[in-house]
PDB file of N, CA, C and O in Angstrom:
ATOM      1  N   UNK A   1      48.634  43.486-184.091  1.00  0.00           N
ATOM      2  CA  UNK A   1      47.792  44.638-183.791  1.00  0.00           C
ATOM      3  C   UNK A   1      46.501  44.097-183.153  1.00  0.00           C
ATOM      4  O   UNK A   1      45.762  43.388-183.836  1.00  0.00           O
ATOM      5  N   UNK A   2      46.279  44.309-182.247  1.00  0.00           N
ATOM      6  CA  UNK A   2      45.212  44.173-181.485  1.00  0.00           C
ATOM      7  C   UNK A   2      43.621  44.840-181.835  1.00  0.00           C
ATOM      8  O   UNK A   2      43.644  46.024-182.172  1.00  0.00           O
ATOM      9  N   UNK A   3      42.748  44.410-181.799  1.00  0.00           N
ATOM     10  CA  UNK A   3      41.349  44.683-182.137  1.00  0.00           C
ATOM     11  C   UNK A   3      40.923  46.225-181.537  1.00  0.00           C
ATOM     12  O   UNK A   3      39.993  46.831-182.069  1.00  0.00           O
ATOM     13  N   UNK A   4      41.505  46.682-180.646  1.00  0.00           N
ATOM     14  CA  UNK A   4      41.123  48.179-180.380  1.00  0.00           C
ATOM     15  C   UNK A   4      41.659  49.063-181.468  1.00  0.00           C
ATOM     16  O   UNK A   4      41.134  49.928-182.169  1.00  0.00           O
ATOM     17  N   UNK A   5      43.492  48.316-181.344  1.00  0.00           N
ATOM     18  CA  UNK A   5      43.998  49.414-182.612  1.00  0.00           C
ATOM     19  C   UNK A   5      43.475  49.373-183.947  1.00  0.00           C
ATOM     20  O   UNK A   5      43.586  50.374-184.656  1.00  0.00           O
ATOM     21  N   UNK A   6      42.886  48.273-184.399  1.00  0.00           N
ATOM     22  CA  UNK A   6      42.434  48.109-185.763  1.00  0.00           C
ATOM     23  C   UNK A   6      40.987  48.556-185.622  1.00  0.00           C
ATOM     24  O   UNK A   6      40.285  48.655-186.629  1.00  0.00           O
ATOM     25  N   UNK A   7      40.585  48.788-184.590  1.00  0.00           N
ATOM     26  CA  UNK A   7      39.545  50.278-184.957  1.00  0.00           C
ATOM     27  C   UNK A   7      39.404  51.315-184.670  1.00  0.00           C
ATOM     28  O   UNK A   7      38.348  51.918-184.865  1.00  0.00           O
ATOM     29  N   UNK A   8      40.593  51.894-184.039  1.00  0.00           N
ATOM     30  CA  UNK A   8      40.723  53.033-183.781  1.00  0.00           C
ATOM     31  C   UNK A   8      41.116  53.340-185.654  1.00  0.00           C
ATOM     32  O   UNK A   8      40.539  54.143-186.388  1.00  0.00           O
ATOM     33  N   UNK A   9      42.132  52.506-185.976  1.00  0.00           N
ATOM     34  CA  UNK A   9      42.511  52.567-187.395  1.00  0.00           C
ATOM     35  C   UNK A   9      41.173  53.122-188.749  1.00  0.00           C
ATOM     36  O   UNK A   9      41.050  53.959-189.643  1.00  0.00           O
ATOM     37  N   UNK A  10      40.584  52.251-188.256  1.00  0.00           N
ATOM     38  CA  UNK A  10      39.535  52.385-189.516  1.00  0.00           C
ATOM     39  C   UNK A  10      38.356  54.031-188.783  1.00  0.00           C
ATOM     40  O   UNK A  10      38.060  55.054-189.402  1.00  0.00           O
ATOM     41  N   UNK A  11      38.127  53.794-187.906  1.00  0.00           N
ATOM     42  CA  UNK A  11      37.440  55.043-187.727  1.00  0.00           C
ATOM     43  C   UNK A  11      38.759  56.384-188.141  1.00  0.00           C
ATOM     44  O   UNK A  11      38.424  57.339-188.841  1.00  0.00           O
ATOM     45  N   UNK A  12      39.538  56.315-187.851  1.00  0.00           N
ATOM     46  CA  UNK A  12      40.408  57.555-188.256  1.00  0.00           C
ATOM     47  C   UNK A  12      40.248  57.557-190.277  1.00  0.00           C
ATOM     48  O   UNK A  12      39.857  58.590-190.820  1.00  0.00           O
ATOM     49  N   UNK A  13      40.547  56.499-191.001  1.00  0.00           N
ATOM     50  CA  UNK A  13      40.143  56.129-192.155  1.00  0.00           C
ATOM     51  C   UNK A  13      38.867  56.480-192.238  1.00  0.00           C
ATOM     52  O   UNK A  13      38.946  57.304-193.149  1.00  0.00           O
ATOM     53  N   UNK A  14      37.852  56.449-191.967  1.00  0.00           N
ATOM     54  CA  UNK A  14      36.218  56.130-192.001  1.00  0.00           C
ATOM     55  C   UNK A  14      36.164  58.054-191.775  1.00  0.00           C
ATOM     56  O   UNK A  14      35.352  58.636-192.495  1.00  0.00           O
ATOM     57  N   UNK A  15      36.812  58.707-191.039  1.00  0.00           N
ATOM     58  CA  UNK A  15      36.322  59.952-190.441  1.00  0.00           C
ATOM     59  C   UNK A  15      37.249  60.785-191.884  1.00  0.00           C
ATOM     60  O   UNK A  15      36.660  61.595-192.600  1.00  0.00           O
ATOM     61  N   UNK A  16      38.292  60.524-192.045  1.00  0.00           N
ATOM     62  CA  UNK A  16      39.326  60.872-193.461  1.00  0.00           C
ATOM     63  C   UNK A  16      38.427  60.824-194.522  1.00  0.00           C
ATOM     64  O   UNK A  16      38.388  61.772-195.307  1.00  0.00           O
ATOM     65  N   UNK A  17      37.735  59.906-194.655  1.00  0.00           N
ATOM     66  CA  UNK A  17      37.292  59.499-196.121  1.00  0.00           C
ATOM     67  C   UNK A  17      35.872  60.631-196.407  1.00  0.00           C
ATOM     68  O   UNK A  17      35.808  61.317-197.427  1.00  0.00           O
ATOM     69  N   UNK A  18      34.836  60.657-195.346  1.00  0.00           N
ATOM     70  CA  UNK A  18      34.084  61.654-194.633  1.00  0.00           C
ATOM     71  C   UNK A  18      34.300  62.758-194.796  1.00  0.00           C
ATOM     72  O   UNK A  18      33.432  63.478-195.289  1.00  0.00           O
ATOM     73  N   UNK A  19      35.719  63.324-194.380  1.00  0.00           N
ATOM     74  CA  UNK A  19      35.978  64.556-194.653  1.00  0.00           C
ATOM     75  C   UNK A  19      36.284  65.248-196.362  1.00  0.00           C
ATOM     76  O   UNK A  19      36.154  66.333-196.929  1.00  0.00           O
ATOM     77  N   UNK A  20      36.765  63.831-196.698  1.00  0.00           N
ATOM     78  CA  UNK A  20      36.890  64.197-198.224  1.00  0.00           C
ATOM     79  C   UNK A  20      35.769  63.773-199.424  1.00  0.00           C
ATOM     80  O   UNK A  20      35.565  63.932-200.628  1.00  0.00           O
ATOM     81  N   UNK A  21      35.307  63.249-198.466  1.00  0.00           N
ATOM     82  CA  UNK A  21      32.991  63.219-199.170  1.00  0.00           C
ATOM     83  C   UNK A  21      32.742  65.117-198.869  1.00  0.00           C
ATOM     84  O   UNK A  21      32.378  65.903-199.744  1.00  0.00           O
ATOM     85  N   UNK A  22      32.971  65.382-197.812  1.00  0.00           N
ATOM     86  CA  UNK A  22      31.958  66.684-197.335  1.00  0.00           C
ATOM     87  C   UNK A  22      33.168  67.917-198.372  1.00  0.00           C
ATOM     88  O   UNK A  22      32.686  68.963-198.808  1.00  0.00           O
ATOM     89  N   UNK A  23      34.367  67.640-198.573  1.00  0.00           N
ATOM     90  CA  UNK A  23      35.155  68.644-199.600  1.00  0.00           C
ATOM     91  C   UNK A  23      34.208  68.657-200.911  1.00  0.00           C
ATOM     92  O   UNK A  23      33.284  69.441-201.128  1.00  0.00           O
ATOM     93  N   UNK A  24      34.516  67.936-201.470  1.00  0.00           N
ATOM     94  CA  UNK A  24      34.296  67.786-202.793  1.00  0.00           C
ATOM     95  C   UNK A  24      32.393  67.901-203.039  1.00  0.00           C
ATOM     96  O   UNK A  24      31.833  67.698-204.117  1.00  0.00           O
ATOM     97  N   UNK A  25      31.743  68.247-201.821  1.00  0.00           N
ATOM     98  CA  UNK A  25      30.037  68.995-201.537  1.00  0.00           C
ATOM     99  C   UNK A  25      30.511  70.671-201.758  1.00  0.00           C
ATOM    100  O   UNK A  25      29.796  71.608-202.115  1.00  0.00           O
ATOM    101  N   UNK A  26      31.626  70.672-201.491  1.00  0.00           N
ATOM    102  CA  UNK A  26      31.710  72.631-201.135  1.00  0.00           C
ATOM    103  C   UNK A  26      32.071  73.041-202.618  1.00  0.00           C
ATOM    104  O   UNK A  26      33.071  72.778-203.285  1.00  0.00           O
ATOM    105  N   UNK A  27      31.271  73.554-202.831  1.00  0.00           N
ATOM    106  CA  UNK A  27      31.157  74.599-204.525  1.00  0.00           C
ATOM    107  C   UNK A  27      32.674  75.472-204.440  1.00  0.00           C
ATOM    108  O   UNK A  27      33.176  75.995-203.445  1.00  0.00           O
ATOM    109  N   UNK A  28      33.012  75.442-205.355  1.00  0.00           N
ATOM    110  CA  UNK A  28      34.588  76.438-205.391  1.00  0.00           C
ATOM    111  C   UNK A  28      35.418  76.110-204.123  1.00  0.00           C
ATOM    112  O   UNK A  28      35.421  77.034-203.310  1.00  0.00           O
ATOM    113  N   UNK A  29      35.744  75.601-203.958  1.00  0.00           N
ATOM    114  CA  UNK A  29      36.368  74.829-202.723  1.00  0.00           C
ATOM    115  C   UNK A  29      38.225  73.847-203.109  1.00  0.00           C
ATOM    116  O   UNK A  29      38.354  72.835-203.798  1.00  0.00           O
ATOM    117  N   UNK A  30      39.229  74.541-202.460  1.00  0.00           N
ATOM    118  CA  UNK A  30      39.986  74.029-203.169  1.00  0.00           C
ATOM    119  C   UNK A  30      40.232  72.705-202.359  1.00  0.00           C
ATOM    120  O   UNK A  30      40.101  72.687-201.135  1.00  0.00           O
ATOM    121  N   UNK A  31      40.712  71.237-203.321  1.00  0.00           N
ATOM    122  CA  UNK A  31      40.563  70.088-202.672  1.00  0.00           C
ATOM    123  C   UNK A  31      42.196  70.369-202.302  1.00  0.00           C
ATOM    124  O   UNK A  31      42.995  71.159-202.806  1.00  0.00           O
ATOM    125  N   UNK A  32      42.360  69.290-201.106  1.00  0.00           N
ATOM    126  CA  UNK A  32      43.315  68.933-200.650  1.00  0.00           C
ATOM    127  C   UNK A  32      43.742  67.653-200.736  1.00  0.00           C
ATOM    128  O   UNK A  32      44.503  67.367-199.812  1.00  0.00           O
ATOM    129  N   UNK A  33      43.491  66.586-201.667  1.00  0.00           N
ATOM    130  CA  UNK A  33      43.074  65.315-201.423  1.00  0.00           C
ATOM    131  C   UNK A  33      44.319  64.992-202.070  1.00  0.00           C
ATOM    132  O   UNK A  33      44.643  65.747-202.987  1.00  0.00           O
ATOM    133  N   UNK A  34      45.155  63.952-201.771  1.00  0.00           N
ATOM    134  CA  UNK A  34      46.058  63.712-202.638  1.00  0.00           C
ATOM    135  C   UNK A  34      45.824  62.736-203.471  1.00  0.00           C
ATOM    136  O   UNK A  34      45.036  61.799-203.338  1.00  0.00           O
ATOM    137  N   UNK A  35      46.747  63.053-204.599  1.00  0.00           N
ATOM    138  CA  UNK A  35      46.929  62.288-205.786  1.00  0.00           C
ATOM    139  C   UNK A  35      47.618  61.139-206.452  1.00  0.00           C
ATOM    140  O   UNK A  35      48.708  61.695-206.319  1.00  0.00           O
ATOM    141  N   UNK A  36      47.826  60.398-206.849  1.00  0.00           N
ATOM    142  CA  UNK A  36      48.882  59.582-207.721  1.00  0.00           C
ATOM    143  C   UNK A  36      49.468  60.351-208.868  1.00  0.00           C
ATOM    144  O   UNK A  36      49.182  61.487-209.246  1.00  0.00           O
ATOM    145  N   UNK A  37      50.562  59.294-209.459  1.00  0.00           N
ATOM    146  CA  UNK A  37      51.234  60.364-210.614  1.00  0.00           C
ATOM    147  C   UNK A  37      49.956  60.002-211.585  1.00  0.00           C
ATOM    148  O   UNK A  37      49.187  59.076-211.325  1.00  0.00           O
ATOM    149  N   UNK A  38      49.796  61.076-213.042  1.00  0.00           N
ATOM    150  CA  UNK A  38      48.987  60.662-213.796  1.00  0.00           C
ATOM    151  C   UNK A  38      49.242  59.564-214.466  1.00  0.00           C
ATOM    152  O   UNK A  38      50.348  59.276-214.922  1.00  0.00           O
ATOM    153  N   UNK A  39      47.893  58.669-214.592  1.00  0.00           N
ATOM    154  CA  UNK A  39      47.828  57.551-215.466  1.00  0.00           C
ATOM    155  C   UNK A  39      48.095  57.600-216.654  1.00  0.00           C
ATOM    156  O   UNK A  39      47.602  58.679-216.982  1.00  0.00           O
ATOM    157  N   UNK A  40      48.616  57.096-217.680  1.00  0.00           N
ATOM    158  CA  UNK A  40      49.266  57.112-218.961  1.00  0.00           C
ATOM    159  C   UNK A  40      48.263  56.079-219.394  1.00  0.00           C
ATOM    160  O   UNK A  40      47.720  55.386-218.533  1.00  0.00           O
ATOM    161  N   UNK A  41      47.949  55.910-220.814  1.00  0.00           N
ATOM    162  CA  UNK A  41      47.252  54.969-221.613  1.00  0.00           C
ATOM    163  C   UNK A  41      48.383  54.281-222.266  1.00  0.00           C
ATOM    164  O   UNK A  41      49.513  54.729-222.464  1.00  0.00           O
ATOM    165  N   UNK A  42      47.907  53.129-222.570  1.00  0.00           N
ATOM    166  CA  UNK A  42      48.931  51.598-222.991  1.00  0.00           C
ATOM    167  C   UNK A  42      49.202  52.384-224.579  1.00  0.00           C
ATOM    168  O   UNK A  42      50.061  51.835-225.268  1.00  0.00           O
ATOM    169  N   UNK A  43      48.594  53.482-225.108  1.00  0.00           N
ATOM    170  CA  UNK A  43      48.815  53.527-226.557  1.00  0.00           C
ATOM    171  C   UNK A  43      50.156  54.660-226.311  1.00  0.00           C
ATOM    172  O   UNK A  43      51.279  54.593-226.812  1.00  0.00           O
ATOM    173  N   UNK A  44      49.688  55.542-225.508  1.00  0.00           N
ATOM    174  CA  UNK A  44      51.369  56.743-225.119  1.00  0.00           C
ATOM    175  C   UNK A  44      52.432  56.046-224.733  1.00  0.00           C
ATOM    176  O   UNK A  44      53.528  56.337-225.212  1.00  0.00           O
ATOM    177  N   UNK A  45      52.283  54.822-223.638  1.00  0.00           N
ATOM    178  CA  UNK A  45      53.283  54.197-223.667  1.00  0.00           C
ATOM    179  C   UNK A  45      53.963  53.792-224.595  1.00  0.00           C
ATOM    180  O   UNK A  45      55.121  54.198-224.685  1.00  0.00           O
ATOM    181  N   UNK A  46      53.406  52.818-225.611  1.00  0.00           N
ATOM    182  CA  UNK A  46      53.570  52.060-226.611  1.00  0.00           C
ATOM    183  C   UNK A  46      54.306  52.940-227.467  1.00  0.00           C
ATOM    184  O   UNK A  46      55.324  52.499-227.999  1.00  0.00           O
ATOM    185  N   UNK A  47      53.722  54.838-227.808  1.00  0.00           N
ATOM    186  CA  UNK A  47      54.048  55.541-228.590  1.00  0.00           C
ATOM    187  C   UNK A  47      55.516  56.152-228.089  1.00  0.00           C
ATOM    188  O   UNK A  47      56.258  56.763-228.858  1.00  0.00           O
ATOM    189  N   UNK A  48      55.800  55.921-226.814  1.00  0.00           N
ATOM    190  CA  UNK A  48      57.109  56.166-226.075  1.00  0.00           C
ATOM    191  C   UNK A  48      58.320  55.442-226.463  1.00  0.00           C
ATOM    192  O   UNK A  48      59.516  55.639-226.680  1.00  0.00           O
ATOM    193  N   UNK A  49      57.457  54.528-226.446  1.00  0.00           N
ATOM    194  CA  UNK A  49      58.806  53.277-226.649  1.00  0.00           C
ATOM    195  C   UNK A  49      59.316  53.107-228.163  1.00  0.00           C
ATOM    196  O   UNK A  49      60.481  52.918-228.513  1.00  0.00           O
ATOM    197  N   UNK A  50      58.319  53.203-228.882  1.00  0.00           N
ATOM    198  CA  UNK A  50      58.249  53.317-230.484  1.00  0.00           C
ATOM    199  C   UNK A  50      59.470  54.039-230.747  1.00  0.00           C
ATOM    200  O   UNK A  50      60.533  53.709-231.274  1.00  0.00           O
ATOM    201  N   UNK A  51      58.875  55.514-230.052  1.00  0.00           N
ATOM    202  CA  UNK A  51      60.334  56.668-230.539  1.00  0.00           C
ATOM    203  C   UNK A  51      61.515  56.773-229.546  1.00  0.00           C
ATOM    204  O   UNK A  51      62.294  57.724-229.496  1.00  0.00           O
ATOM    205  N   UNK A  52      61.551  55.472-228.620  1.00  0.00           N
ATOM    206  CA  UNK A  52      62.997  55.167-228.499  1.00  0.00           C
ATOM    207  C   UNK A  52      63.915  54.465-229.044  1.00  0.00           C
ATOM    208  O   UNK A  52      65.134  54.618-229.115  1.00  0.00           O
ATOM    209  N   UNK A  53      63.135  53.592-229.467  1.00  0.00           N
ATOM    210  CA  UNK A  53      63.652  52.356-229.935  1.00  0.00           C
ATOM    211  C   UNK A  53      64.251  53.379-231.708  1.00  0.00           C
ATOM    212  O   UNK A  53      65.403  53.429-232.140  1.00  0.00           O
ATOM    213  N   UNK A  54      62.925  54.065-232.365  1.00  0.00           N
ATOM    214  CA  UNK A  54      63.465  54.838-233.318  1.00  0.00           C
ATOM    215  C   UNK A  54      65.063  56.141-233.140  1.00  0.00           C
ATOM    216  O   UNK A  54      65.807  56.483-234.059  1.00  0.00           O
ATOM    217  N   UNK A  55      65.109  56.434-232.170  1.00  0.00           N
ATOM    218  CA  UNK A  55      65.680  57.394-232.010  1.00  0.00           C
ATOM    219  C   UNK A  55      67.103  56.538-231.619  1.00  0.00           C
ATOM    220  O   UNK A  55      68.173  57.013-231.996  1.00  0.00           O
ATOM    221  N   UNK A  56      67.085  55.511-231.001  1.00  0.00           N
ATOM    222  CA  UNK A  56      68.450  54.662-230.844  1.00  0.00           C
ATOM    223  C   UNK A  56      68.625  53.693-231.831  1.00  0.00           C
ATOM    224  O   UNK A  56      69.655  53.022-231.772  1.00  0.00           O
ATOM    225  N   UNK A  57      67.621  53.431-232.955  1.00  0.00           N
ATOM    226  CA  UNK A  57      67.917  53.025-234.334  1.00  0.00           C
ATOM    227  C   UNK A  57      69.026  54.575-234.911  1.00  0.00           C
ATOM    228  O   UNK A  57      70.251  54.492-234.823  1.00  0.00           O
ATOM    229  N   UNK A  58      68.539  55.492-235.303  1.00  0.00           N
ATOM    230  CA  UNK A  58      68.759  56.860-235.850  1.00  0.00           C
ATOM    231  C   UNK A  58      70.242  56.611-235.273  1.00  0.00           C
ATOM    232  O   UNK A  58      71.097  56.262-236.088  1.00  0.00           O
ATOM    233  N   UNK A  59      70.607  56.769-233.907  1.00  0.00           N
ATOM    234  CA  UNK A  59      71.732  56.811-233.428  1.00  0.00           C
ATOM    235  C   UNK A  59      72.724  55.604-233.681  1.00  0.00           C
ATOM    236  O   UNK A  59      73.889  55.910-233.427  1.00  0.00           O
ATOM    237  N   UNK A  60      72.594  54.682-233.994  1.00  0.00           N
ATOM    238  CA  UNK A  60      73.376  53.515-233.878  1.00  0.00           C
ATOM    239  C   UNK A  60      73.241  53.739-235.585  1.00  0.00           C
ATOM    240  O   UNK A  60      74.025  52.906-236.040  1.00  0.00           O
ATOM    241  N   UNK A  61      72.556  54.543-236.839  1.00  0.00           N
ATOM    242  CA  UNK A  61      72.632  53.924-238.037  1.00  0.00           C
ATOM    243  C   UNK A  61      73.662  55.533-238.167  1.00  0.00           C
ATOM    244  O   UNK A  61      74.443  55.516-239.118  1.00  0.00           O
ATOM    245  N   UNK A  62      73.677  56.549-237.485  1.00  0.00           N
ATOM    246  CA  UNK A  62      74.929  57.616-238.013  1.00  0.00           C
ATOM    247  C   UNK A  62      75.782  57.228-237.658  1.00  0.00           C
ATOM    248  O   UNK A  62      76.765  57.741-238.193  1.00  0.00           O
ATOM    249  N   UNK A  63      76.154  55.998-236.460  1.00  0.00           N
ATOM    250  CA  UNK A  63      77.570  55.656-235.463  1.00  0.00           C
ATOM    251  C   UNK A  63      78.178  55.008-236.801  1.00  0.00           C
ATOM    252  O   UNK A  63      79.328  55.141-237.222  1.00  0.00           O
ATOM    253  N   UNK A  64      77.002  54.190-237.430  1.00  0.00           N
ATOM    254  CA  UNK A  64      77.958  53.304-238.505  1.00  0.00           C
ATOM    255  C   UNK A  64      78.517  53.844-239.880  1.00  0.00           C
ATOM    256  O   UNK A  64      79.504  53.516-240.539  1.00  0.00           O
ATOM    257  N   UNK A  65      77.519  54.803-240.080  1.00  0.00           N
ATOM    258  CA  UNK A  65      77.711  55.873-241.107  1.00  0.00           C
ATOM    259  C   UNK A  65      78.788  56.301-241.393  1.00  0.00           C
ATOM    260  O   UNK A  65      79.404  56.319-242.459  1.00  0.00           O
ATOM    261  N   UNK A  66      79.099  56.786-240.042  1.00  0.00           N
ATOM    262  CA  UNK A  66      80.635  57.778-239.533  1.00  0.00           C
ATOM    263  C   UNK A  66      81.933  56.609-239.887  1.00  0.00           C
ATOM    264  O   UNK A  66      82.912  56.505-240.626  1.00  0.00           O
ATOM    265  N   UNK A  67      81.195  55.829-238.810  1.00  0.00           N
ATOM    266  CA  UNK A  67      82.475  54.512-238.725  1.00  0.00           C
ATOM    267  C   UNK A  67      82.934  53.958-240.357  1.00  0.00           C
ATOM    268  O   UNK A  67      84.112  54.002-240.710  1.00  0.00           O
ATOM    269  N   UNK A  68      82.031  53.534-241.104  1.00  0.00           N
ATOM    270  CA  UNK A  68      82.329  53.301-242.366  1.00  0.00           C
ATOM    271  C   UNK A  68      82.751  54.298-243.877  1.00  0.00           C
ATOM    272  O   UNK A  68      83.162  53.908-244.970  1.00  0.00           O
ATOM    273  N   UNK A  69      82.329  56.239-243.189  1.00  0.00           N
ATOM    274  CA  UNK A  69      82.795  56.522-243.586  1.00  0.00           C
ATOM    275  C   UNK A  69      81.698  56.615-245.450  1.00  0.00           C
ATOM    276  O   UNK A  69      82.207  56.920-246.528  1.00  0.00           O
ATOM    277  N   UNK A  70      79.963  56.186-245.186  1.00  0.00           N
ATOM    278  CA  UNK A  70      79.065  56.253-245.735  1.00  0.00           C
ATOM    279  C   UNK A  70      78.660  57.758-245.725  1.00  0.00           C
ATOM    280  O   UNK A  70      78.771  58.356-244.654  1.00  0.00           O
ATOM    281  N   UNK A  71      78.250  58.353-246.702  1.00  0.00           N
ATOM    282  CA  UNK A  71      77.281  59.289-246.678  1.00  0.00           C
ATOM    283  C   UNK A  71      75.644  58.913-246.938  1.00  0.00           C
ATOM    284  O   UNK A  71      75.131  57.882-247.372  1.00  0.00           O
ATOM    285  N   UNK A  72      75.162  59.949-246.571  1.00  0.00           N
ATOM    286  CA  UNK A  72      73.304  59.532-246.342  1.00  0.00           C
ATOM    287  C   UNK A  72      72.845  59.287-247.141  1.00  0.00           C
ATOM    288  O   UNK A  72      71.963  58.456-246.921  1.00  0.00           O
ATOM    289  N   UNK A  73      72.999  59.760-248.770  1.00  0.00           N
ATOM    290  CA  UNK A  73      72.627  59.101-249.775  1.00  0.00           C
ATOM    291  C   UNK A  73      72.555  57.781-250.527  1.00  0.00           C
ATOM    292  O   UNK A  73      71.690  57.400-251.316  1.00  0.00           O
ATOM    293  N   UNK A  74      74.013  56.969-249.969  1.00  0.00           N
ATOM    294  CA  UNK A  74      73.988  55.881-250.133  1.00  0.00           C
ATOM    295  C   UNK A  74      73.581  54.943-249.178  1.00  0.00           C
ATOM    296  O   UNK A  74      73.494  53.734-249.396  1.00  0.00           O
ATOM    297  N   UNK A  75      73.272  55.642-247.856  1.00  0.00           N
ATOM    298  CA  UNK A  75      72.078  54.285-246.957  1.00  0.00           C
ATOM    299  C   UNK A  75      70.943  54.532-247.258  1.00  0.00           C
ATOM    300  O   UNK A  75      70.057  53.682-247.167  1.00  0.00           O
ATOM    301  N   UNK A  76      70.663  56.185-247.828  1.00  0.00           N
ATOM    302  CA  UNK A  76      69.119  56.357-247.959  1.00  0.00           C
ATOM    303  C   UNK A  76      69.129  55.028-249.498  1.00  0.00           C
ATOM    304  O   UNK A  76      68.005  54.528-249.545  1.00  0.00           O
ATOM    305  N   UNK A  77      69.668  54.684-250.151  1.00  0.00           N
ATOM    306  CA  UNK A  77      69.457  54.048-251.349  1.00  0.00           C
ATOM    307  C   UNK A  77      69.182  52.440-250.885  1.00  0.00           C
ATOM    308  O   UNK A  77      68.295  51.661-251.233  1.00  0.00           O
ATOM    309  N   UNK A  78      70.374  52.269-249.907  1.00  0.00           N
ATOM    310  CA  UNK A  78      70.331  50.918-249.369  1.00  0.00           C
ATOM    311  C   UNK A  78      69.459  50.844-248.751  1.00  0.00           C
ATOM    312  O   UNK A  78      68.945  49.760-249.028  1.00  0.00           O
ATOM    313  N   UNK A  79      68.775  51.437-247.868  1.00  0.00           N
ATOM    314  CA  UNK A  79      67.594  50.852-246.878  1.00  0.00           C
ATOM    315  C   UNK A  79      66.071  50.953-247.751  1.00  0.00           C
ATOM    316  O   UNK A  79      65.126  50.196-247.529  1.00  0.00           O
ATOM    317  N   UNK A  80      66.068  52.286-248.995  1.00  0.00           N
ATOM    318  CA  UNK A  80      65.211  51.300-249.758  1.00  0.00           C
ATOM    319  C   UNK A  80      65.188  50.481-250.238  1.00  0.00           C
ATOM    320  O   UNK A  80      64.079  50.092-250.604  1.00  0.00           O
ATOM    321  N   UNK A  81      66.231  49.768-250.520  1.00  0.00           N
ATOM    322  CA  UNK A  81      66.438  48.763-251.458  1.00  0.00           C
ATOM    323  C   UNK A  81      66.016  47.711-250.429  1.00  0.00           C
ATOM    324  O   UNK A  81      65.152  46.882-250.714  1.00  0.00           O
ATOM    325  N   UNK A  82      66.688  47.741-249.100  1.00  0.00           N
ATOM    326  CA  UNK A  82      66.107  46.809-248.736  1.00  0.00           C
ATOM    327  C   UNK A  82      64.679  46.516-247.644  1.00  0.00           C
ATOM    328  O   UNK A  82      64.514  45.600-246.838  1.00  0.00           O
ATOM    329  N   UNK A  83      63.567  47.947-248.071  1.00  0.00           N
ATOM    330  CA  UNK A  83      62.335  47.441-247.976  1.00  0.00           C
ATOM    331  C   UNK A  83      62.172  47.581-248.751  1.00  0.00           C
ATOM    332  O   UNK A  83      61.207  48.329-248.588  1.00  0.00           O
ATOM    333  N   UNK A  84      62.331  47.481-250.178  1.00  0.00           N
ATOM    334  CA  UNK A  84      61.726  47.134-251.496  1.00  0.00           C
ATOM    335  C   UNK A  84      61.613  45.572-251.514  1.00  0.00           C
ATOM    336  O   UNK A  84      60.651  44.922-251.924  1.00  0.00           O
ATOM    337  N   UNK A  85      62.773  45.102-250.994  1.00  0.00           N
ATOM    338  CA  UNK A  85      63.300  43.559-250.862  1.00  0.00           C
ATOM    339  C   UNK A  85      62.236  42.601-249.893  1.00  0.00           C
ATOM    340  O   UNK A  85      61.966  41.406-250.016  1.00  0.00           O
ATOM    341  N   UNK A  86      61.733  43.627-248.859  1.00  0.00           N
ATOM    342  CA  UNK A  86      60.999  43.149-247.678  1.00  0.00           C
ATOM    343  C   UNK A  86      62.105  43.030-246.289  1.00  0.00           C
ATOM    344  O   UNK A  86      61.551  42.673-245.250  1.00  0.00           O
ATOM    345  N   UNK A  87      62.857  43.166-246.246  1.00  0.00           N
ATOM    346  CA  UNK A  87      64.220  42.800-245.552  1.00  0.00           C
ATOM    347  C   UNK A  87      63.651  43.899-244.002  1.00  0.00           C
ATOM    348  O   UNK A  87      63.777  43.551-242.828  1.00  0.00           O
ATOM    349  N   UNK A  88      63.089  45.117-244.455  1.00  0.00           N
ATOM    350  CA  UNK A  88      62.856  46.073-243.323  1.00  0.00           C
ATOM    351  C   UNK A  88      61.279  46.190-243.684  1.00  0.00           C
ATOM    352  O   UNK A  88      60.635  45.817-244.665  1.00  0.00           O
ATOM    353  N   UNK A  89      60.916  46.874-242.464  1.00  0.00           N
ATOM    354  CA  UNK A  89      59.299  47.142-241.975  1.00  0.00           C
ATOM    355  C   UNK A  89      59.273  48.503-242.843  1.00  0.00           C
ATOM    356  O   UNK A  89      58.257  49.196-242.874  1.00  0.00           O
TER     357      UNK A  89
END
């Protein structure tokens, strides 16, 4: 790219950016400016993943349930037993 086009470039940028300084001056004025998707915080993430990882625990502990032919009372007994033990979080 040649030195004319790379400022024709930035003045078109420079005159864009200008126009969206003089929007956001106009009182009740709807913007046109575009956006990114919204930013998420590292703790929603974190809280995302938490209740997947829970929800495909949940799913993989009825698959075995079924498969073995357990009812809920006797894993609800076993899985206290084994965080009583320390064995689970």
């Amino acid at each position: 790219m040649d030195e004319r086009e790379k400022l024709r470039k930035f003045r078109e940028l420079d005159d864009a950016f200008a126009q969206a300084l003089r929007e956001l001056e106009k009182p009740n004025s709807r913007l046109d400016i575009p956006t990114g998707p919204p930013v998420r915080s590292l703790a929603e993430l974190e809280a995302e993943e938490q209740q997947q990882r829970q929800q495909a625990f949940e799913t993989r502990l009825q698959s075995l349930m079924k498969e073995y032919a357990q009812p809920r009372e006797s894993v609800a007994v076993l899985l206290r037993t084994l965080q009583t033990l320390g064995h689970i979080a």
